[in-house]
N, C-alpha and C positions, 0 to 999 in steps of 0.2 A: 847432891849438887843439882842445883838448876839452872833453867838453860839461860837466865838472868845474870847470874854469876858466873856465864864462861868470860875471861879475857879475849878478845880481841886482838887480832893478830895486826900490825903497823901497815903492811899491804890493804889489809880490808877496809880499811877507814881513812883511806886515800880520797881526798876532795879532788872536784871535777875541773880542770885549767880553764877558769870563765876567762875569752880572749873578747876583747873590742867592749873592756868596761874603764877607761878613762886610763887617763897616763898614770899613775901611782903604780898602778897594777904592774906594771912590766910588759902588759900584753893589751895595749888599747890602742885607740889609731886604727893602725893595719895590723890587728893581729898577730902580730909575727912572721904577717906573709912576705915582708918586705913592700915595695914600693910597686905601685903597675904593673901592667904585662901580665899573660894568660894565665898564670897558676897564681896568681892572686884574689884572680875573681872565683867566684862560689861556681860548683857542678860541671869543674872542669876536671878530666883524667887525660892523662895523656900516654898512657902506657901504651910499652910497644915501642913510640916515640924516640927516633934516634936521632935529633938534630937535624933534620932533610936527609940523610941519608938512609939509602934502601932500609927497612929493618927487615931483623934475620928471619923473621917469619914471613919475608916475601922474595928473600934469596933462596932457601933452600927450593928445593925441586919437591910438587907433590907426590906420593906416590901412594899408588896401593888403592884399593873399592872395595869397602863392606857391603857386600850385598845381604840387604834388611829383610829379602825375604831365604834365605836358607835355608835348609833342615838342620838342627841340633843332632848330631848323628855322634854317639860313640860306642866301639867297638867291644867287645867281647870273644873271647874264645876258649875252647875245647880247655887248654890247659887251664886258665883262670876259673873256667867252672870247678872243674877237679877241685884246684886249689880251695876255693870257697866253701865247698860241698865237704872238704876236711876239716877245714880249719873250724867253721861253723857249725859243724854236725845236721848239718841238711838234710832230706830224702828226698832222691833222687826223683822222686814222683811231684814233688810239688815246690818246683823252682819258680818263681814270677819276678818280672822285672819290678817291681813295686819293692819286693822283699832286699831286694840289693840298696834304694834309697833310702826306706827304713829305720834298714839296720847300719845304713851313712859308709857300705861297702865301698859305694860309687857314688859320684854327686850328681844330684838330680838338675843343676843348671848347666852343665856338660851336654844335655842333650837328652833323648832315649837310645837304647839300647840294639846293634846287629848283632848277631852272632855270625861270627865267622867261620871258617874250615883250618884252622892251624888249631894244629895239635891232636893229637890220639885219644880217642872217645871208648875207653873200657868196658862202660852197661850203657844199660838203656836208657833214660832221664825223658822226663815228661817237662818240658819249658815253655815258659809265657814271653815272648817276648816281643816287641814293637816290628821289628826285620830281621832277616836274615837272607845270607849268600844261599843259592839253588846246593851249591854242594854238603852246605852245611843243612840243609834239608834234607837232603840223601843222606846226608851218612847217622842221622838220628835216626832217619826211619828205618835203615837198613838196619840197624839194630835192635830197630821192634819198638823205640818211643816215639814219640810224640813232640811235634810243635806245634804253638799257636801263636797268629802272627797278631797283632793286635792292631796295626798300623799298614792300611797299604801303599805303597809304591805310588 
C-alpha cells in the first residue's frame, strides 16, 4: 500500500467557510457578523467583557507576591538518605546531590538540595550537597563522615 492510496478521512477534507463572497454564498454582506456595532468590525476582543459591569477579574481581591528572586530550596533528611541508600544500593561514601537528579529520585526543578537533622544517622556517609542545618553538620561529622557544601548561604 501507498501513501497515494490511503482514503481520506470526511474531517480532513473539510473546505475553508469563505464569508463576505456575494450573497448566494450564505455568508456575504456582513459575513455572518450581523449588522454594526463593535464585534462586527475586524481586530476586536472583547474578553473579560461583562456588559459595564465590574468583571470578576476586578472583583475578586488580590492576593499573594512571587518573589522572582528566591532560592529553590528542598529538603532532605537522615531518614530518606537511609531510605535511598537501601532501596538503590548506594555506598555510603559517595552520595552527590547530582546522583538523586539522575537517577529522577528527586526533581531537579524543586530546587537543590538541605540536609536536615530529623531522623537517626547509623554510619558514617561521605555527602555532596548544596546546604545543610549546623546540626546536621555535627551530627555527620561526629560519626567520622564528611560533608561538602557546594552552595554557600
Amino acid at each position: 500500500m501507498r501513501i497515494n492510496q490511503f482514503k481520506s478521512t470526511s474531517t480532513s477534507n473539510k473546505k475553508k467557510k469563505r464569508v463576505g463572497r456575494g450573497a448566494g454564498s450564505g455568508f456575504g454582506k456582513t459575513a455572518g457578523r450581523g449588522n454594526k456595532g463593535q464585534k462586527s468590525r475586524s481586530g476586536v476582543s472583547i474578553k473579560g467583557f461583562e456588559g459595564g459591569q465590574m468583571p470578576l477579574y476586578r472583583r475578586l481581591p488580590k492576593r499573594g507576591f512571587n518573589n522572582y528572586f528566591s532560592k529553590k530550596i528542598q529538603s532532605i533528611n537522615f531518614n530518606q538518605i537511609l531510605n535511598i541508600i537501601k532501596k538503590h544500593n548506594l555506598k555510603p561514601n559517595e552520595i552527590k546531590e547530582n546522583y538523586f537528579f539522575e537517577k529522577k529520585i528527586l526533581n531537579k526543578s524543586k530546587g537543590s538540595l538541605k540536609l536536615l537533622n530529623v531522623g537517626e544517622l547509623t554510619s558514617a556517609i561521605n555527602i555532596e550537597v548544596s546546604f545543610a542545618s549546623k546540626k546536621a553538620i555535627e551530627k555527620v561529622k561526629k560519626l567520622g563522615g564528611s560533608i561538602i557544601l557546594t552552595k554557600k548561604n
